[in-house]
C-alpha positions, -999 to +999 in steps of 0.1 A: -154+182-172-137+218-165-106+223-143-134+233-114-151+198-115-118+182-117-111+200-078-148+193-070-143+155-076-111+152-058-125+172-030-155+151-025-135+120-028-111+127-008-142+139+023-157+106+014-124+085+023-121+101+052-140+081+075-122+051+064-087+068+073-083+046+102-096+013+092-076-016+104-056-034+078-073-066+066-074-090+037-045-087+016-027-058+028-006-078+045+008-087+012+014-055+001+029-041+036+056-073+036+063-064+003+068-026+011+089-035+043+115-056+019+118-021+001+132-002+030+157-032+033+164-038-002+154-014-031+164-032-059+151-065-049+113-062-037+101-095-042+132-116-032+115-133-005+095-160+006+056-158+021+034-177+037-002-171+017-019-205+016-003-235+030+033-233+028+060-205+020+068-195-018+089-171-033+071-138-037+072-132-074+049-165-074+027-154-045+014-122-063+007-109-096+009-073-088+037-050-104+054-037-070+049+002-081+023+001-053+045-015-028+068+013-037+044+042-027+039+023+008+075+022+014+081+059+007+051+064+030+060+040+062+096+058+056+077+086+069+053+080+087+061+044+102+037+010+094+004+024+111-031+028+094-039+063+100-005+078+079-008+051+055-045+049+047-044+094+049-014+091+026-038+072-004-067+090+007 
């Protein structure tokens, strides 16, 4: 693919995402905001908590098996933009 189809695919992605950009969150997003709002607090220490996922709290690190690297681009986004689904979903979009 040339450098023109490149900008044509991410052009029509990003139209097609666009009616999506203020979906409510759902499902397990909730897992990955938490997990962003322990970055603001602590940085170096983003899955030093406890949550609630099934029947009883457990420490983070158990609860998912995500690296946080996503968790990261959330934080640097709701640092901006505040925890709302229009900045957050435009920001991936």
């Amino acid at each position: 693919m040339t450098r023109r189809g490149d900008i044509i695919a991410a052009v029509a992605t990003f139209v097609l995402l666009l009616p999506f950009v203020n979906k409510a969150f759902h499902l397990d997003d909730t897992v990955f905001l938490r997990c962003a709002a322990q970055i603001l607090e602590h940085p170096l220490a983003p899955y030093d908590f406890e949550y609630n996922w099934s029947t009883e709290p457990a420490p983070m690190w158990k609860v998912t098996q995500h690296p946080p690297v996503d968790c990261y681009l959330l934080a640097g986004l709701a640092a901006v933009a505040g925890f709302r689904e229009l900045p957050l979903h435009f920001g991936y979009a």
